[in-house]
C-alpha positions as CSV (number, residue, x, y, z in Angstrom):
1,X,18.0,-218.2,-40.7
2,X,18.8,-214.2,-41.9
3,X,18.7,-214.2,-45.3
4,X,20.8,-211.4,-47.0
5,X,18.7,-209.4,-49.7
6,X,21.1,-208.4,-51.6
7,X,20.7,-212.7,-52.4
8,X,17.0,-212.1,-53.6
9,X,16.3,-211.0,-57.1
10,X,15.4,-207.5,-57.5
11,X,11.5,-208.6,-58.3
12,X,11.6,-211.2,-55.4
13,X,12.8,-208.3,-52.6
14,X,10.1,-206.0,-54.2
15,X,7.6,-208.2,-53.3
16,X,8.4,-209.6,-50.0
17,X,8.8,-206.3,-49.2
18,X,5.2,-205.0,-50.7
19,X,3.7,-208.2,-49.2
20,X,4.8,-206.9,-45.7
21,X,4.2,-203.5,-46.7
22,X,0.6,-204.0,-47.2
23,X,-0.2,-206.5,-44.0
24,X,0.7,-204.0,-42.0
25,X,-2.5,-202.5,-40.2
26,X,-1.4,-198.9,-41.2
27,X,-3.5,-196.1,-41.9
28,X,-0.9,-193.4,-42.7
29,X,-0.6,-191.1,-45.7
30,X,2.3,-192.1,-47.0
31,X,2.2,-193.9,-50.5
32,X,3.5,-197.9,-51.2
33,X,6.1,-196.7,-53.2
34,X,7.1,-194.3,-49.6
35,X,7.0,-197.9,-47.9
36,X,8.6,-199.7,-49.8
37,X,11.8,-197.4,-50.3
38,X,11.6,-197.0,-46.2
39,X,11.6,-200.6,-45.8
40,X,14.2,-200.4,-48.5
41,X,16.3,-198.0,-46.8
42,X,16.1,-200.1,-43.3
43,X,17.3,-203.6,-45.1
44,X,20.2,-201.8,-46.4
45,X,21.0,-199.9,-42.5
46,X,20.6,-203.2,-41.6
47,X,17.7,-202.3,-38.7
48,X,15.6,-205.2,-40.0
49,X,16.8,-207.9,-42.1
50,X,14.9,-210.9,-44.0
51,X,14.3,-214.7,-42.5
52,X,13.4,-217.9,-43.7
53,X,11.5,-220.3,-41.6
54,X,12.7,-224.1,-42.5
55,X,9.8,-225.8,-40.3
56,X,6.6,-223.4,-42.8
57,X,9.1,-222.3,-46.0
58,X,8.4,-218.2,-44.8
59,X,10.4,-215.4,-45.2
60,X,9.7,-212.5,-42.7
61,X,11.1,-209.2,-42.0
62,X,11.6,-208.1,-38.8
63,X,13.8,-206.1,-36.6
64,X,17.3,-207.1,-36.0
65,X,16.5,-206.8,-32.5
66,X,13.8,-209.4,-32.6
67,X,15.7,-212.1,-34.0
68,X,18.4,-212.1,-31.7
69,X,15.9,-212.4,-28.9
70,X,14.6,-215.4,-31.5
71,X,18.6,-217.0,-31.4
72,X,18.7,-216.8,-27.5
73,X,15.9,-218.2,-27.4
74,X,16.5,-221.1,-29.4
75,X,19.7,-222.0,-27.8
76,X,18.6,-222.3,-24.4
């Protein structure tokens, strides 16, 4: 299920988003303040978007792209 961020609490979104931010396996040079306002800017383009899993209680972000494949998916 997509979960809208602009529903999460600034402090919540912050989080999630530094959580996935930093479980990443990137060795870049960018800072996590540069990460998190990318990630930032992506939520709001709508490119990747926030889930919640029922079955574990999880919230992931991932591409828009990947949760439709998800959908289809599930309704076959």
């Amino acid at each position: 299920m997509e979960i809208p961020y602009q529903q999460l609490t600034k402090e919540a979104l912050r989080s999630l988003i530094t959580d996935f931010v930093c479980s990443v396996d990137d060795y870049d040079d960018y800072s996590l303040d540069s990460k998190i306002e990318q990630v930032t800017h992506q939520l709001k383009k709508g490119t990747i978007v926030i889930t919640f899993n029922d079955k574990d209680e999880t919230c992931l972000i991932q591409t828009r792209e990947m949760l439709r494949k998800l959908e289809k998916n599930q309704c076959k």
